[in-house]
C-alpha positions as CSV (number, residue, x, y, z in Angstrom):
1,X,11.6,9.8,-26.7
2,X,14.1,12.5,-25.8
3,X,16.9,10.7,-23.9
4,X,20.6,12.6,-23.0
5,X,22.5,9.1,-22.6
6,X,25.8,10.7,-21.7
7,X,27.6,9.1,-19.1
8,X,27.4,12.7,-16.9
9,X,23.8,12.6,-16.9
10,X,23.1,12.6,-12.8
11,X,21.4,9.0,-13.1
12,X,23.9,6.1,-13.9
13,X,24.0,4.6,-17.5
14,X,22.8,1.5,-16.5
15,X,20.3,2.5,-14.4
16,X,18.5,4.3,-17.1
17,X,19.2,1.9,-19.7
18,X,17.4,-0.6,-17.7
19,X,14.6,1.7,-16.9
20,X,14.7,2.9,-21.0
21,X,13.9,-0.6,-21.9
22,X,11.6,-1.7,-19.0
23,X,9.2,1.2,-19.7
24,X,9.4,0.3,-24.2
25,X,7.9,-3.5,-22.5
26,X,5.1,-2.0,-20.4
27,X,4.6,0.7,-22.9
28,X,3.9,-1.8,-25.5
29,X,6.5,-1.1,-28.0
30,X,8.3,-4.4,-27.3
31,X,5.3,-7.2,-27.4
32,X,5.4,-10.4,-26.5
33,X,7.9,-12.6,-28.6
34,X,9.8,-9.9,-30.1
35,X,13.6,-10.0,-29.9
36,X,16.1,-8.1,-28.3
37,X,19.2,-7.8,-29.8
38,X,22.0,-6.1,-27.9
39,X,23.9,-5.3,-31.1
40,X,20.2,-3.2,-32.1
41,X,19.7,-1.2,-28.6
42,X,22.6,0.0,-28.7
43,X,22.9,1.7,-32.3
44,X,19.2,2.6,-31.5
45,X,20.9,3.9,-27.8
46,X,24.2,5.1,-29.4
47,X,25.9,3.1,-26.6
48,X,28.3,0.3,-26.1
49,X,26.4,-3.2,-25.5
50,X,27.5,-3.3,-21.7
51,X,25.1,-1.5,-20.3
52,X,22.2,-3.3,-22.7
53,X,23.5,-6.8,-22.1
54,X,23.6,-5.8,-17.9
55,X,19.8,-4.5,-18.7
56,X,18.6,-7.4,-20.3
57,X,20.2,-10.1,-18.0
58,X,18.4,-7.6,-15.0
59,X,15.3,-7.6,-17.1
60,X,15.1,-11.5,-17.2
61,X,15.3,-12.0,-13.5
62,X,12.4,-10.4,-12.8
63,X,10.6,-12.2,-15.4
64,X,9.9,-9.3,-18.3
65,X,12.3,-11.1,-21.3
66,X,13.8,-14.7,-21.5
67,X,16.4,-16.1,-23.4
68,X,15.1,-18.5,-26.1
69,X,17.7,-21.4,-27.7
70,X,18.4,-20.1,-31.5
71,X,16.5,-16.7,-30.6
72,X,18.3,-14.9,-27.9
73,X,16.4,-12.6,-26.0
74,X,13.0,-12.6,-26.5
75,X,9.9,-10.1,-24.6
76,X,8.2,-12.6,-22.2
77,X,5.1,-13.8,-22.4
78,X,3.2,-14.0,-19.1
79,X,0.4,-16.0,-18.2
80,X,-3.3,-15.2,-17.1
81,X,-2.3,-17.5,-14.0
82,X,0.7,-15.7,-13.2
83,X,-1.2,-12.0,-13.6
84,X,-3.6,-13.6,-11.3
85,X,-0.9,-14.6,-8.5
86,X,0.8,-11.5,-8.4
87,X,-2.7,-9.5,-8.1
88,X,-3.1,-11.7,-5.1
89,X,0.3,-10.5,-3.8
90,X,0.1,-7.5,-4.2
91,X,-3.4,-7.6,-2.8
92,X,-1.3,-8.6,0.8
93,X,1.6,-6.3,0.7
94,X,-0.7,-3.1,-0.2
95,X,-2.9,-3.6,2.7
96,X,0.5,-3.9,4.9
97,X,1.3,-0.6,2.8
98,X,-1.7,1.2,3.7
99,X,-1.7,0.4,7.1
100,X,1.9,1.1,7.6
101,X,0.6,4.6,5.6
102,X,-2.1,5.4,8.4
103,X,0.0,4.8,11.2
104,X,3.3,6.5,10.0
105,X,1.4,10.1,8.7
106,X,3.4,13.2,9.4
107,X,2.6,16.7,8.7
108,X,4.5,16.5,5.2
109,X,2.9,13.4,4.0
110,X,-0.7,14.6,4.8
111,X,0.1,17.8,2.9
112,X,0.9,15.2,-0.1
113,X,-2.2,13.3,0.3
114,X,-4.3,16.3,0.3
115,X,-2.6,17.8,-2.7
116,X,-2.9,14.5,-4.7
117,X,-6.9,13.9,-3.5
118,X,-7.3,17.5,-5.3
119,X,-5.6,16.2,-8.4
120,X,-7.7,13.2,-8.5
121,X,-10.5,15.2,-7.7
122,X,-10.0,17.7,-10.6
123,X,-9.2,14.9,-13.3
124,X,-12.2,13.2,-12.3
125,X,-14.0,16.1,-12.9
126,X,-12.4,17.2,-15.9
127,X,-11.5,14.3,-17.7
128,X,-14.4,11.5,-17.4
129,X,-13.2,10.0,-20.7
130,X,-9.2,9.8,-19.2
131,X,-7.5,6.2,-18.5
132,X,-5.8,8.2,-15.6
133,X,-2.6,5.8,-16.3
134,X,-0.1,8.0,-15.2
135,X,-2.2,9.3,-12.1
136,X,-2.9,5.3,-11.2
137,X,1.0,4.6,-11.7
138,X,1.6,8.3,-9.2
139,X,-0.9,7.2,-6.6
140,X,0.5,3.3,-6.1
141,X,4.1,4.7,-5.4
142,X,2.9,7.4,-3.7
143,X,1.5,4.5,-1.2
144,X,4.4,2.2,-1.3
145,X,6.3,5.4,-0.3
146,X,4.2,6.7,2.7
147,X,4.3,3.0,4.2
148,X,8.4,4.6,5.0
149,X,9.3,1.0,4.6
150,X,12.8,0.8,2.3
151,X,12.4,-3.1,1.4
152,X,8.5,-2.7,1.0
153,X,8.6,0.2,-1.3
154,X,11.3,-1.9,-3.4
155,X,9.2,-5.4,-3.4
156,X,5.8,-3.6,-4.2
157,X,7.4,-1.2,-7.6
158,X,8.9,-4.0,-9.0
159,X,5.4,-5.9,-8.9
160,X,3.9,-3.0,-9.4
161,X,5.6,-2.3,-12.9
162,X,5.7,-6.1,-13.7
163,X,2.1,-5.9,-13.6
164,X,1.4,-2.7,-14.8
165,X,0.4,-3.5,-18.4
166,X,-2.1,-6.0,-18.0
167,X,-3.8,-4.2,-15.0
168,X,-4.2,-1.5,-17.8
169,X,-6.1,-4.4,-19.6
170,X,-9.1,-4.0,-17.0
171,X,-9.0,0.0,-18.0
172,X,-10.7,-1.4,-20.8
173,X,-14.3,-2.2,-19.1
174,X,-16.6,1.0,-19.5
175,X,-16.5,2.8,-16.1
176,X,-13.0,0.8,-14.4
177,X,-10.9,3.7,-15.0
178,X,-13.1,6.4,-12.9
179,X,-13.9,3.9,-10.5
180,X,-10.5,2.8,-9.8
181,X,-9.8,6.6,-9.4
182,X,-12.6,6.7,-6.8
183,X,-11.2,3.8,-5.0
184,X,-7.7,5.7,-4.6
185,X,-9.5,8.5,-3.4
186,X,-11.4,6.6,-0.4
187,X,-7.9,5.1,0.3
188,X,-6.0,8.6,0.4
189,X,-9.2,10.1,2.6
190,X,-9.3,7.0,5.1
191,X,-5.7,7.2,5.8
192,X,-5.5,10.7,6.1
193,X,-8.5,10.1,8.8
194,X,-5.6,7.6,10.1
195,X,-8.7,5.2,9.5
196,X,-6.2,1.4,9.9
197,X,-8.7,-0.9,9.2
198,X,-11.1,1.0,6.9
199,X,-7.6,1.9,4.7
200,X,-6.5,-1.8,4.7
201,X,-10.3,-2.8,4.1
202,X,-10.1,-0.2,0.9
203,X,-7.0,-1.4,-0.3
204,X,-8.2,-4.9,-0.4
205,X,-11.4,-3.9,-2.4
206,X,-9.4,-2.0,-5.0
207,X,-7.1,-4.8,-6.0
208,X,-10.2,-7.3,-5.9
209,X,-12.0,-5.3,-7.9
210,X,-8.9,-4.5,-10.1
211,X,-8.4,-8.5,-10.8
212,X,-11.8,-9.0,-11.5
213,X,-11.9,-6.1,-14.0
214,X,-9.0,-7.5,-15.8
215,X,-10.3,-11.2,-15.8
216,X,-13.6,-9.6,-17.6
217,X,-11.5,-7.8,-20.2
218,X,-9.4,-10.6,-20.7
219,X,-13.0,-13.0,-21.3
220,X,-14.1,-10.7,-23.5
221,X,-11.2,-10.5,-25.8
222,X,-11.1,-13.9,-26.1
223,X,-14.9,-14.3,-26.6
224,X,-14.2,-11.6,-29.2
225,X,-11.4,-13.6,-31.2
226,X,-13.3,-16.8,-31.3
């Protein structure tokens, strides 16, 4: 990764320190149990511990690291249960997103909607065999934006990316990927029709169907590994 980690860089040091290490977790370079170790971030970084020690200690309040007696800091591992909890929360607060979406539509957000259902519509077109990560990650904040709720948007990315690696487990079931894709589409069309209900109905299906889809991938690992 190409990172400028001057301290003139327009975004503050810590800011994308935290973010630096944040996206190494979800991206799976740090797994589960490995340690963190300030003194090793920030040669990698080529900065002064500060900023890692503010990251990690940021990091472990919202659940991604812990600190471990005789081991220090230490990727977190989270449960099936709690993946399954905060798919149910999520499931609440992006119906509220969507309907707050439909309702709150001006000119300039429709125009982003209708640019983003052509993207979808292209990639689903051109790339059947895509994951359409990046485009899944793009099309949640662009929701939690639209909603033009400050404290919403905040609550939803931070479960958003707290989740985002193991919803990517359910990416794994033949088909989920393009599906899910279609179920953003039918989202993005019902609340450009300013459709409340059918958008918060649509919303609801798409995280069921995302649970469920990591539930089966989860089964069949561990049917796999037996």
């Amino acid at each position: 990764m190409d990172t400028n980690w001057s301290e003139d860089n327009l975004i503050s040091l810590r800011e994308r320190v935290y973010l630096h290490i944040k996206n190494l977790i979800l991206e799976g370079e740090f797994k589960t149990g490995d340690r963190l170790v300030e003194r090793e971030l920030a040669e990698r970084l080529r900065i002064s511990r500060t900023p890692i020690r503010e990251a990690l200690f940021r990091l472990e309040s919202q659940g991604f690291v812990k600190t471990v007696p005789r081991k220090g800091v230490i990727v977190a591992d989270i449960s099936e249960k709690e993946i399954i909890e905060v798919f149910t929360i999520l499931s609440s607060l992006e119906v509220l997103a969507a309907k707050l979406a439909a309702q709150k539509l001006d000119d300039e957000m429709r125009s982003t909607y209708l640019a983003f259902c052509k993207k979808v519509e292209d990639r689903l077109k051109n790339n059947k065999d895509d994951d359409f990560s990046d485009l899944h990650r793009d099309l949640n904040h662009l929701l939690y934006r639209s909603a033009k709720n400050a404290k919403l948007y905040e609550i939803l990315s931070g479960l958003s990316d707290y989740i985002s690696a193991f919803a990517k487990t359910g990416y794994k079931n033949p088909g989920r990927p393009v599906k899910s894709m279609e179920e953003h589409l039918a989202i993005m069309e019902a609340i450009l029709n300013q459709e409340l209900e059918m958008a918060e109905y649509l919303t609801k299906i798409h995280i069921e169907n995302s649970k469920k889809a990591y539930v089966e991938a989860v089964r069949k690992s561990k049917e796999k590994g037996k």
